[in-house]
C-alpha positions in Angstrom: -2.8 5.4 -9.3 -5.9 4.1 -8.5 -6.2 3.5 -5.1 -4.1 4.2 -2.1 -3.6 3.2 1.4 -3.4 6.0 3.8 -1.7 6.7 7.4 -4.6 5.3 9.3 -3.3 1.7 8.9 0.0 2.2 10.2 0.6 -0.6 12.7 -2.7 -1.6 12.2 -2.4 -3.5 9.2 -5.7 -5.8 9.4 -5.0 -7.0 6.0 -8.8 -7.8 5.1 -7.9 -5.7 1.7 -5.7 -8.3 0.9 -8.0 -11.0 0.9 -10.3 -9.2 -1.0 -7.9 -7.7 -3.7 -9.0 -10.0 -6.7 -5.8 -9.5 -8.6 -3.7 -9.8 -5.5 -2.2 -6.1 -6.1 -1.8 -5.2 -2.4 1.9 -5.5 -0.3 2.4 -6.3 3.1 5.4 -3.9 4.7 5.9 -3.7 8.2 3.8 -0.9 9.2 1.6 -1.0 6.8 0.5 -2.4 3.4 0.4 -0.5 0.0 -0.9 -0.8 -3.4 0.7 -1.6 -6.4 -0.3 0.9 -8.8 0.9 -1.1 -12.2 -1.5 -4.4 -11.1 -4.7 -2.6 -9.6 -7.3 -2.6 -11.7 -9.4 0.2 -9.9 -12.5 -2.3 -8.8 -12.8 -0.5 -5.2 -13.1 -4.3 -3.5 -10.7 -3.5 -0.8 -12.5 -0.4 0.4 -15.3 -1.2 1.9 -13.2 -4.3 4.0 -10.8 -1.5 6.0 -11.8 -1.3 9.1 -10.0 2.1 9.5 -11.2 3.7 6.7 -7.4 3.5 5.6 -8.1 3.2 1.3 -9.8 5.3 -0.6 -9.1 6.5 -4.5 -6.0 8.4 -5.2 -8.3 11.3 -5.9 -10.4 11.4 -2.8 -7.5 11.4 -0.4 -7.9 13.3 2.5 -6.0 16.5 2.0 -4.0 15.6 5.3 -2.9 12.3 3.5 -2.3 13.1 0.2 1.9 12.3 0.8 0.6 8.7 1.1 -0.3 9.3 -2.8 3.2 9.7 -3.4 4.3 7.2 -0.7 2.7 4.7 -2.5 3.9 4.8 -5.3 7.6 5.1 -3.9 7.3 1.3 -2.2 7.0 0.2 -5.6 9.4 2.6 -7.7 12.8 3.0 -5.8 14.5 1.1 -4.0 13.1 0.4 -0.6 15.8 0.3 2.6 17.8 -2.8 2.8 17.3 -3.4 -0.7 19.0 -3.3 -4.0 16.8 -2.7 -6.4 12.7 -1.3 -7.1 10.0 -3.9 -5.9 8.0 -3.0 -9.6 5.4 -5.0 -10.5 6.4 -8.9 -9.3 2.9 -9.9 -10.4 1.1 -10.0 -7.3 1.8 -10.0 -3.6 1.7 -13.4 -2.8 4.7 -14.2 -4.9 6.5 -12.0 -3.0 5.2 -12.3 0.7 5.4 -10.1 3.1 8.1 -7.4 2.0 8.9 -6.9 5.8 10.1 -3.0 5.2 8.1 0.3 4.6 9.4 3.3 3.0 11.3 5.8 4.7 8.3 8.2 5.0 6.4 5.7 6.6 9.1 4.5 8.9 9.0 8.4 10.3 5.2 8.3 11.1 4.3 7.9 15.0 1.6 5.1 15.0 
């Protein structure tokens, strides 16, 4: 997993990653947004654009943050709450729009 998006974007969500992703590999859930490890292709173009310092390469996670690592990787694996099945890999985020739910850990986190 290249990159991941960390706690500091809960209910901030600016979304400035997303218009920067060139491959369109980043999802919109309520709280937050996450990356889809299967379509990122590791550029680093979303980084720089977070305001709160919320994204950052999978291996340079803040020890405090590395259950987003995981996290991540669960909005796109099982099946989120209210759904039936795995998002996967849909083949970008604007296909999908936004997916309007966050995963279970997230939905614990105090903003």
């Amino acid at each position: 997993m290249p990159y991941v998006i960390a706690g500091p974007c809960i209910d901030v969500n600016d979304k400035a990653c997303m218009d920067e992703c060139p491959v369109d590999c980043i999802y919109e859930g309520e709280r937050k947004s996450y990356i889809n490890p299967k379509e990122c292709i590791d550029c680093g173009a979303c980084e720089p654009v977070c305001p709160v310092e919320a994204i950052s390469q999978d291996r340079r996670v803040p020890e405090d943050m590395k259950a987003y690592i995981d996290d991540n990787r669960v909005f796109f694996a099982e099946p989120l709450p209210g759904r039936d099945g795995p998002l996967g890999a849909p083949g970008g985020s604007r296909k999908v729009g936004p997916v309007g739910v966050d995963t279970p850990f997230v939905q614990s986190q105090e903003g």
